[in-house]
N, C-alpha and C positions, 0 to 999 in steps of 0.2 A: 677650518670652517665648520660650522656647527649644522647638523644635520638637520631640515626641517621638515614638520610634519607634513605627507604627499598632499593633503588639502592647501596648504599654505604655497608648497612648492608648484605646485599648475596655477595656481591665480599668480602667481608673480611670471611662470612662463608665460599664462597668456596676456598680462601687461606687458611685455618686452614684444611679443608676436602682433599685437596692437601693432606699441610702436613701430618695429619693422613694415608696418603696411600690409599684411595680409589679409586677404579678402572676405569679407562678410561670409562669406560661401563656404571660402575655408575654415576657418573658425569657426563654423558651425557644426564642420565636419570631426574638427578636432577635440569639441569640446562633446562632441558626445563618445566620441572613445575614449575622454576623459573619465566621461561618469562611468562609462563600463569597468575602468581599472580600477575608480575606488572603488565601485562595488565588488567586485575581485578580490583590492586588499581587505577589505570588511571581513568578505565571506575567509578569509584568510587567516585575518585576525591581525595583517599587518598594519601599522600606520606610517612608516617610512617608504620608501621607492627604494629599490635594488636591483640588481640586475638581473637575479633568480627571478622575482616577482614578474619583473619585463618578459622576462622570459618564458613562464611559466603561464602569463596571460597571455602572449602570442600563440602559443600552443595549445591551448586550451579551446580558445575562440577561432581560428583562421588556423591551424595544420600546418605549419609554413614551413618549419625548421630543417626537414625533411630537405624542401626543394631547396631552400638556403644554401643547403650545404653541397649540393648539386647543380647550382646554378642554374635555375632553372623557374625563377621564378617572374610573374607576370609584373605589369606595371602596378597594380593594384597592392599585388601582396606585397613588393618593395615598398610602397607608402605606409601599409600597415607596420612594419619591421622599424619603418622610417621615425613613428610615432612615439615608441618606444624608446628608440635611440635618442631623440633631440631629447628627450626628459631624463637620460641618464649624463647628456651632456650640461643641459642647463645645471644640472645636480653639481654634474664636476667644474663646468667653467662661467657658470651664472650667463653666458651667451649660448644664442642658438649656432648650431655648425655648420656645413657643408650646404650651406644656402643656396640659393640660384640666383644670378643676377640679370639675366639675360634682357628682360624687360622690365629693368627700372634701374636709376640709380643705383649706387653703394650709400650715399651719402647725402640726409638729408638737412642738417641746420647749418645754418648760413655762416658759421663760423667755420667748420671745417671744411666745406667747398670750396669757401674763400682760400684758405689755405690749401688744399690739390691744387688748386688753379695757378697758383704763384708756385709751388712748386714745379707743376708741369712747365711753366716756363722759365726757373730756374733751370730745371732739367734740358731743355732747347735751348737755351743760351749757352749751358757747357758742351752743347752739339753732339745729345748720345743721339745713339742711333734710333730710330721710330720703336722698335722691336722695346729697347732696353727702354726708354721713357712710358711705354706701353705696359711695362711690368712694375717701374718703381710708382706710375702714379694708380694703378690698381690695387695694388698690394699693400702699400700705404695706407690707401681709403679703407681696406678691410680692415687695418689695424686704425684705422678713428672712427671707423663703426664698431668696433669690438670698444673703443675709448669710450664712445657714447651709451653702448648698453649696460657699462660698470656705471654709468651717472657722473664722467669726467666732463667738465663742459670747455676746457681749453686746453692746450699742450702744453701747459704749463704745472699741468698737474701730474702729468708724466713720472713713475718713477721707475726705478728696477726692478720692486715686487711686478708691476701689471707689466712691463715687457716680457717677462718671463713668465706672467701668468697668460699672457697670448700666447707666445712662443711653445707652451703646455697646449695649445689650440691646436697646433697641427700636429699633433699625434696622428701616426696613423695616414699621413700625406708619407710620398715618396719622397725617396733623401735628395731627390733633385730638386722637388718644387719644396722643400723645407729649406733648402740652401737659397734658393732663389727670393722666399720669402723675406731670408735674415738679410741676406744682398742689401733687398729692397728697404729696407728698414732702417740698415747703415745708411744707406745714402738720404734716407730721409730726416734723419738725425742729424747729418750733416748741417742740413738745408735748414732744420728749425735752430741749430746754433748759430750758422751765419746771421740768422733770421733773428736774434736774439728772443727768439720764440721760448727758450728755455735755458738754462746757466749753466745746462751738465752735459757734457758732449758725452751723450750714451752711445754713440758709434763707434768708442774704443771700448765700452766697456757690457756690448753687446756682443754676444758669441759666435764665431763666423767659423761653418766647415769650410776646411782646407784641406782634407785628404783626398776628394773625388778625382782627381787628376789623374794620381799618383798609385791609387788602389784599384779605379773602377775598371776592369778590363773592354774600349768598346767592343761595340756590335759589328760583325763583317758577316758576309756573305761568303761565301766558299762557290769555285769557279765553276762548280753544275747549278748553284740554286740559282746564281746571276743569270748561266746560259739560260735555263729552264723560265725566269723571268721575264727576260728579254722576248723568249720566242711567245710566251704567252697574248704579248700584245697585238691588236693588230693593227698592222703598218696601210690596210687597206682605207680604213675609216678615219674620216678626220681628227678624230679624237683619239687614235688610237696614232697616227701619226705626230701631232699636239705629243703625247705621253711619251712615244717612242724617245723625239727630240730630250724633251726634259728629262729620262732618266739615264743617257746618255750625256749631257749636258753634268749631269752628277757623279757618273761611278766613273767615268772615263777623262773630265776634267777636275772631278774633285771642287765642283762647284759649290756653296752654300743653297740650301732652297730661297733665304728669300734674295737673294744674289739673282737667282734664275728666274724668280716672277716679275725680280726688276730691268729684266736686260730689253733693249732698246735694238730695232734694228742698227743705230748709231754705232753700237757696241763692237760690230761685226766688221773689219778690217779685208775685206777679200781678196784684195791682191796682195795682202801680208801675210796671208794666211795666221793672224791673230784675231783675239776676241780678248779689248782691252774694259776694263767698266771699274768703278769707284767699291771697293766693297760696302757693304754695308755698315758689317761691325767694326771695322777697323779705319772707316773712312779713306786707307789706302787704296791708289790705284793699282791693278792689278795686269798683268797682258799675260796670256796663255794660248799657244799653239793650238789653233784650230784644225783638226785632225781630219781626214777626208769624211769620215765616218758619220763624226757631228756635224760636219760642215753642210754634208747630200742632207743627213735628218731633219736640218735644221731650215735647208731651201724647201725639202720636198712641202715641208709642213708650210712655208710661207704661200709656196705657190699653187699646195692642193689640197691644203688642210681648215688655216684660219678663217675665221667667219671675215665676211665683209665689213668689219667696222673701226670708225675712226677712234683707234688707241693707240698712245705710242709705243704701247708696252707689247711685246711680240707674242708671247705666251698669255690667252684671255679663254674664258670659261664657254664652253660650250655651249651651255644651257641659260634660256633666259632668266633674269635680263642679260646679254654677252657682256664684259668689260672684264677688266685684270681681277686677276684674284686678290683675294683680301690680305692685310700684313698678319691676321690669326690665323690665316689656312698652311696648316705646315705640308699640304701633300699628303698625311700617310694615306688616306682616304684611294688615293691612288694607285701608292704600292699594296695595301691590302687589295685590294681587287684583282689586281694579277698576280699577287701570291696564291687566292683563292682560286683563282685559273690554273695558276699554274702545279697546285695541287699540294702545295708547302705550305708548311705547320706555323699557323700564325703565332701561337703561345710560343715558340721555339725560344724568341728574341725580342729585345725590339725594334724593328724593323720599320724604321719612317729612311726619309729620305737623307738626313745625317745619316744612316749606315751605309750607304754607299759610296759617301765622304771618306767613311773609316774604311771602306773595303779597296780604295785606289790606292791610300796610303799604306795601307798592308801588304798591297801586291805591289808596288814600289819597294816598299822593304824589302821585301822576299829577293828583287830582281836587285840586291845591291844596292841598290840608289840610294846616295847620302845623305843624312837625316836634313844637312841645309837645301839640299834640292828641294826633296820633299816639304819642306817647310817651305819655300817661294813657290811650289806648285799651291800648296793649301792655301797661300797668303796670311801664313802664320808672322805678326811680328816678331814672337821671339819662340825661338826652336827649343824652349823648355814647353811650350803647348805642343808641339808635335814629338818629344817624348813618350808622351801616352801610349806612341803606337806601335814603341815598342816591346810592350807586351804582348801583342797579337802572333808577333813571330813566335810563335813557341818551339822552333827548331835552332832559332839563334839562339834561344832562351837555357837550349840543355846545351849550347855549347859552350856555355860558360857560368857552371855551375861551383863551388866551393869546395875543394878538396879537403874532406874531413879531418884525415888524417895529418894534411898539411897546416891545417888552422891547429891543431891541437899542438904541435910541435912548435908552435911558434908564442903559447899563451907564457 
């Protein structure tokens, strides 16, 4: 792509920031730190954008680089940094990046809404799960808004070059939500072949990680950081009884989080001492021995903890307005808070409420129990997803290591 001069390259950003919709206000804002960098490259002698150049204006004007690199910087000086950066992306990906979508649409002409919309109910008709139709019809719209600000006007103009010139877009995202992306993208692909929305089923010839299973070590907890967790909370306050339940309901059943925001007093078996429920992600039904422990946690909370109100859903937010929590709230919100009580090192890991998924199945490992148990306790379909865990033993791990000299006598 040919480089253009930074006069030429901000007026075609800020056509594209137009279109996007941003505010009179903003753009007001924007275009006068515009004129501050050309006059910078002037005074410079530059007439291209670089990185140096970005860099070298943020430093000059606003000090920031310092706290950057410290972490430490306000919400203001993050905007300034922010302004730089979208002008080195538009440079490299002709789109702007790491947008916020929170109060508005993804997607505004009437052609590709029309199509999320019929996808999202493709998607509900093959019956995924809320979670997974949640992520293919987001992720998709991002990549037909990225379609829209190349000047593609239908999916039919679709080729290889701009999948992979998106796919160049999330640089710089974690290898999860990069996998998650392409996921979303295959299956959308799918959807505009059936759809004869296009002639080339790019969802074979779109690139899909496959090693995260098989490489990523998860996350567990070690049985002081649990204890030290655990006692943090308190069992006195309703919300602290609420929390008690649900992180017991996790490390001790091996529950999914949104498994646990969906459970239904219905769910709870008491003279079977079971706790039967549909999973989510697998749509399997599921039954698991309800232990004394969760069982006390799980009445105390019905009977001294939940707010008064008509939900079917057993576990509901404390704070108004009350009602069940959201299918985006994954919890960690909840273990960071009593990790910060409990005086453990939030960077350590990552630490959401999946790690205590991973930390039952490790201590299940450790005590013996065999990988199919442990796969009908997780409500794994197939016990090549509950392989994963066993990485975590790293004591079974040296016990069966490759004898050097044995391997060499045998080449």
């Amino acid at each position: 792509m040919q480089k253009k001069p930074l006069t030429e390259l901000l007026n075609e950003l800020e056509q594209e920031m137009v279109r996007l919709g941003y505010t009179a206000g903003s753009m007001k804002f924007y275009r006068r730190r515009w004129q501050m960098l050309l006059q910078f490259a002037e005074h410079k002698g530059e007439i291209y954008f670089s990185e140096q150049l970005g860099i070298d204006f943020i430093e000059k004007n606003f000090h920031v680089l310092k706290k950057d690199f410290e972490g430490v910087l306000s919400q203001a000086e993050t905007q300034e940094l922010r302004i730089i950066r979208m002008i080195g992306d538009f440079q490299l990906y002709r789109t702007v990046l790491r947008r916020y979508y929170k109060h508005k649409e993804i997607l505004t002409k009437p052609y590709f809404i029309e199509i999320s919309n019929r996808f999202k109910k493709s998607c509900s008709e093959k019956e995924y799960s809320k979670v997974t139709i949640e992520h293919y019809v987001k992720q998709s719209a991002r990549f037909m808004d990225y379609l829209d600000s190349q000047s593609i006007s239908n999916c039919g103009e679709i080729n290889l070059t701009l999948i992979n010139d998106y796919i160049k877009t999330l640089a710089g995202y974690t290898y999860k939500t990069v996998e998650q992306n392409i996921c979303s993208l295959r299956a959308f692909f799918k959807f505009l072949l059936e759809n004869r929305e296009v002639q080339t089923d790019f969802s074979t010839k779109t690139p899909m990680v496959q090693a995260r299973k098989q490489t990523r070590i998860p996350s567990v907890w070690t049985k002081d950081e649990l204890k030290k967790l655990i006692e943090a909370i308190d069992r006195g306050s309703p919300k602290g009884k609420r929390d008690y339940a649900i992180i017991l309901l996790a490390c001790c059943l091996g529950m999914r989080c949104t498994d646990i925001k969906c459970l239904k007093l219905d769910n709870f078996l008491w003279e079977e001492k079971n706790l039967v429920f549909t999973q989510s992600k697998t749509k399997e039904s599921l039954s698991l021995p309800l232990t004394a422990e969760v069982g006390w946690a799980v009445i105390d909370y019905m009977k001294y903890g939940r707010p008064k109100i008509d939900s079917p859903y057993l576990f509901v937010k404390h704070i108004a307005p009350f009602g069940p929590f959201s299918e985006a709230d994954h919890l960690h919100q909840l273990i960071k808070r009593y990790m910060v009580l409990a005086h453990l090192p939030i960077l350590k890991k990552r630490r959401g409420m999946h790690s205590l998924r991973h930390t039952l199945a490790s201590l299940l490992l450790e005590n013996n129990t065999p990988l199919c148990v442990i796969s009908d306790i997780l409500g794994h379909v197939d016990t090549d997803s509950t392989g994963v865990y066993l990485k975590v033993d790293i004591q079974k791990l040296k016990e069966c290591p490759l004898d050097f000299e044995e391997v060499v006598c045998h080449e």
